[in-house]
N, C-alpha and C positions, 0 to 999 in steps of 0.2 A: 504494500500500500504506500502511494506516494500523499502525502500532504503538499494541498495547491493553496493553501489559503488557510490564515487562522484570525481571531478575531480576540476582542478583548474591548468589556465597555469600564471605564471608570466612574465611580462616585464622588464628588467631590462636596468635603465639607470643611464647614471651618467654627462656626459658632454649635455648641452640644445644645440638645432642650435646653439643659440648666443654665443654659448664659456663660463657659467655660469654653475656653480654649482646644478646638479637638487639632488645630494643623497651626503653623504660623502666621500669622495676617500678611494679606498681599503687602506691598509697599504702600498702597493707593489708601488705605486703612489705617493705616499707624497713627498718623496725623490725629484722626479724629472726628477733624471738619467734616466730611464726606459722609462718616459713619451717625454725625447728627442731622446730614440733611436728610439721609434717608432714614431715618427715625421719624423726624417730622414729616416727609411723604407719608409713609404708612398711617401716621397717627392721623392725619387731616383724608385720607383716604377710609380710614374708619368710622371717621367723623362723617364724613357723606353719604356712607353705606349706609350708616344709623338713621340719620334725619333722609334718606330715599325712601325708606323702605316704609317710613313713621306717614310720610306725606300718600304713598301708595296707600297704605292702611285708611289712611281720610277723605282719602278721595282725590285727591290733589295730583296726583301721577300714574303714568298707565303701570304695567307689570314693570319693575326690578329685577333685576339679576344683581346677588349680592357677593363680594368680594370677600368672606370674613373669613377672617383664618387664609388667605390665600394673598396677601397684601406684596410681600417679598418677591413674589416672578411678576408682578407686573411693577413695581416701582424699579428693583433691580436689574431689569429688562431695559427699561428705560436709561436709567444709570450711566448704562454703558454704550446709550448710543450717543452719535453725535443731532446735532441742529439737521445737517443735511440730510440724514439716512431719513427712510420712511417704515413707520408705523403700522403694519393692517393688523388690528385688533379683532378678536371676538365679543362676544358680547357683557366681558368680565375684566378690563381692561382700564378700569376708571382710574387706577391708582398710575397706571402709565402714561394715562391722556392728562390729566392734572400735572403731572412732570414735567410733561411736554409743553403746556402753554395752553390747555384746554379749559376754561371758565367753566364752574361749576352750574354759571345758570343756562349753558349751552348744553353738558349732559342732560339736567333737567328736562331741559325743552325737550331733548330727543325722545328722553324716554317719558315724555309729555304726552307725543304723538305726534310732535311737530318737527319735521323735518329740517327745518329753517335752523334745529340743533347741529346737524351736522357741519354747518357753514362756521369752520374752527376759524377762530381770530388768532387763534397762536398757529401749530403748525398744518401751512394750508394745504402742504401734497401729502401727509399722514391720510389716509384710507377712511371711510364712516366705519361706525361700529358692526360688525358682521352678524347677522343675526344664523342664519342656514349656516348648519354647522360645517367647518370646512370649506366652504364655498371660496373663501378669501386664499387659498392656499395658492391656487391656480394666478390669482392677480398677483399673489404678492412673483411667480417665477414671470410673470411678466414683466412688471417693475425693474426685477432684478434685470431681465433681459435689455431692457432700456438704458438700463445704466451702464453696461456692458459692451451695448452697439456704441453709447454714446462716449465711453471711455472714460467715464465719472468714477472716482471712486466713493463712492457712498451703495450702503446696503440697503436690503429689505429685509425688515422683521416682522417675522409674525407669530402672532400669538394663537395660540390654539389650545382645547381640550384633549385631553385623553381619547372621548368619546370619537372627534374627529379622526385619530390616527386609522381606526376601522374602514376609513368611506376611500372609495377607490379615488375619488378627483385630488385626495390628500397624498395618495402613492404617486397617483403620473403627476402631480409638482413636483415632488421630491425625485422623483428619475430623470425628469427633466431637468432640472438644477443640477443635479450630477453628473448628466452625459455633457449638457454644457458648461461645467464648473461655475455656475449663475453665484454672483455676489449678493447669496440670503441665507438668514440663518430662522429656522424654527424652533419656539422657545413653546415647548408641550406642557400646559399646565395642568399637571399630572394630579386633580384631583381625588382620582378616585371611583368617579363614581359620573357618568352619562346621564343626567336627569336619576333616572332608579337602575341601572345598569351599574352593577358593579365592573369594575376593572377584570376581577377574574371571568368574568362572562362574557369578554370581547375576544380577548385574546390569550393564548396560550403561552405569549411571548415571555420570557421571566423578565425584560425591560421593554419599556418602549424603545428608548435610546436605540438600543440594537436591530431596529427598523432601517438605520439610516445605512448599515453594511452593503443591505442588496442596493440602495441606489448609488453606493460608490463616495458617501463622505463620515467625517466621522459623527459619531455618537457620544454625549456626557451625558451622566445623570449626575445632578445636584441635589442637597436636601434645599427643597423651594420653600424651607419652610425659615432657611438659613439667607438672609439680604445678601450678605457679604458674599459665599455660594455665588446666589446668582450672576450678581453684579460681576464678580470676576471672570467668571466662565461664559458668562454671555458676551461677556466684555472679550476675552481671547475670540472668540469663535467670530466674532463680527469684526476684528480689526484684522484677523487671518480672510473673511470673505474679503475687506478691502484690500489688503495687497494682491488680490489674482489668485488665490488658494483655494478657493470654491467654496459649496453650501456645507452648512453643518446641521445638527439638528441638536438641542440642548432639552433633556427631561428634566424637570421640576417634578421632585414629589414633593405635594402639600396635601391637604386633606381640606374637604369642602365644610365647613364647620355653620354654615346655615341650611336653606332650604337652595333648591335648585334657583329659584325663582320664586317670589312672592305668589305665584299662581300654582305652588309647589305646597307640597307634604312631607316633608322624609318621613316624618316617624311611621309613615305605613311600610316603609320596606327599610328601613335602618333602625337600631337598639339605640337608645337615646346615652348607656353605656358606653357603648363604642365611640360615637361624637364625645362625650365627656374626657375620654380618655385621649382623645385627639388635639384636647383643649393643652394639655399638657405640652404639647409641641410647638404652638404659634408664635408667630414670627415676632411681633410685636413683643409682647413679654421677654422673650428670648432676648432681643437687641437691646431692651431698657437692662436687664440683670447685670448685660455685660460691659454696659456705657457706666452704670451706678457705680459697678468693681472698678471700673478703672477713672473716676472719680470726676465721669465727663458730663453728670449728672445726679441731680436731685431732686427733693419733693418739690421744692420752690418754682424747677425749671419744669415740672411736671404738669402743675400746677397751672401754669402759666401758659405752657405749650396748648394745653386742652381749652382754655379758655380763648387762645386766637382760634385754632382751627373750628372753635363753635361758631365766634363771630365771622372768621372767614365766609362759613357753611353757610348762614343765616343771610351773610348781604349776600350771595348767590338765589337765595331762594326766594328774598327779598324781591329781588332783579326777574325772578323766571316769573313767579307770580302777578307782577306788574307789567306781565309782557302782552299784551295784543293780540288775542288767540289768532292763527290763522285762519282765514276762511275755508267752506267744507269745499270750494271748487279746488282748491290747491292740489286736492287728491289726483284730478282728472286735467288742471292744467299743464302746462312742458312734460308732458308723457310723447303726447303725439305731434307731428308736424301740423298736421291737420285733422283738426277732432272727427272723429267714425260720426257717422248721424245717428245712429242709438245714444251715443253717447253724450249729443248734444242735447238731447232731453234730458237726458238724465241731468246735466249741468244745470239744466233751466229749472228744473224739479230743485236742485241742491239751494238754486237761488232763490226759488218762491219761501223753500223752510226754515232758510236761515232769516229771509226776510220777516218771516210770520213769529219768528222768535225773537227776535230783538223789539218787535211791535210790542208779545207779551212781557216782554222784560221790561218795558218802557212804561208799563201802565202799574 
């Protein structure tokens, strides 16, 4: 027997649950600074989940998808890109879009119903929120291909579920990116769990990471539950797409530690134990244990931290709230060049009921 090929995926960690040292800090880390911006990412990223999900509950926004317990792959992700790379997010991404330049009363709006959210004032060629899982995967080897014809060095990153690694348009990106060595890196936010689909029930694979072998780049798995983790290894894997070294694919394990989605249940197919014991690992905690030890933090700064990122939240919600609903034609205007004539009843119908509703508003 000849051996033609072997393989090998690494884990890469650096901060333990308990907030302790498990490898040496990158260089990028020592300092400090870095290690308290992404602290305050995560903590104003939790702050937003909380007041989303509160305003969803009253009425005030459509469904939520919530980030908690999962904060560290999308702040960290971010982290380590530059201004110029681009962005395509799934639909759990808020702690990356905030990094990047994204105004809290624009996520709002989005997941308002209002489309007008995706019109980012910070970064403008970052991708909308993805909602079809995986779908984004395919744009982001496009991108990459753009940038590649065009001889830019800047990447595409994208963020994805677990659930998505299963769906075939996630495979021919990823082979595609490897036959053409495309400058993108896929950051797998290794939840857990696909709406009620556990991880065991997708695949047999004992990594995701090890998906990226057959298409020809390499494979890391991270604890996503670890900032510094992420940040650094997403950080290699995208400044390696930029020099001409091709796509990578980076696993994040975290664990989903709310509901799928506000329009969600776990506790019908998960032990309220299991989530409990998952609490023990989140990112947040974990990064404050280890800034306290090393005396780059305290109650005062705690304290303080939690009360911007509420008023930050508040004049965002302030701002979405005060915003001008769009009108119901919006749905059915810049779709088509020239509106179908079904369609144009229906416009005229959209305007007699919006009109008949503002009459009773008015009285």
């Amino acid at each position: 027997m000849v051996e033609v090929a072997s393989f090998r995926i690494e884990r890469v960690e650096y901060l333990r649950p308990d907030g302790t040292l498990a490898a040496p800090l990158p260089d990028w880390a020592e300092e400090g600074s870095e290690l308290l911006r992404l602290y305050r990412a995560m903590v104003l990223t939790r702050t937003y989940d909380t007041k989303a999900v509160n305003l969803q509950r009253t009425g005030r926004l459509g469904t939520v998808a919530s980030s908690l317990g999962q904060e560290a792959v999308a702040v960290g992700t971010a982290a380590a890109m530059r201004p110029e790379d681009v962005l395509l997010p799934s639909f759990r991404e808020q702690g990356a879009m905030l990094w990047r330049g994204v105004r809290i009363e624009e996520l709002l709006t989005f997941w308002g119903g209002d489309e007008r959210g995706s019109n980012w004032s910070g970064p403008r060629e970052d991708f909308p929120i993805c909602i079809p899982v995986g779908t984004h995967a395919p744009h982001a080897a496009g991108v990459a291909t753009a940038f590649k014809l065009r001889r830019e060095a800047r990447v595409a990153v994208c963020i994805l579920g677990d659930g998505a690694t299963s769906k075939g348009d996630v495979y021919e990106a990823w082979n595609l990116a490897g036959v053409w060595r495309l400058p993108m890196v896929t950051v797998i936010n290794n939840n857990q769990w696909a709406i009620s689909v556990p991880r065991s029930a997708q695949t047999a694979a004992a990594t995701l990471a090890q998906k990226a072998i057959a298409c020809g780049m390499p494979g890391v798995q991270v604890d996503g539950n670890d900032v510094i983790a992420v940040r650094e290894v997403v950080g290699r894997m995208i400044e390696r797409a930029r020099a001409g070294e091709g796509p990578a694919i980076v696993e994040a394990l975290t664990y989903r530690l709310s509901d799928h989605t506000t329009a969600d249940d776990a506790r019908r197919y998960r032990d309220d134990a299991e989530v409990s014991a998952h609490w023990k690992e989140e990112p947040i905690a974990r990064l404050r244990t280890f800034l306290l030890a090393r005396g780059l933090w305290d109650k005062d700064k705690e304290e303080a931290l939690l009360a911007e990122c509420a008023r930050e939240v508040e004049r965002g919600v302030e701002a979405y709230l005060a915003r001008t609903p769009a009108p119901a034609t919006e749905m059915i205007d810049f779709v088509f060049a020239e509106l179908p004539r079904p369609m144009r009843s229906q416009r005229a119908e959209l305007l007699r009921r919006s009109a008949a509703r503002a009459e009773r508003a008015g009285r």
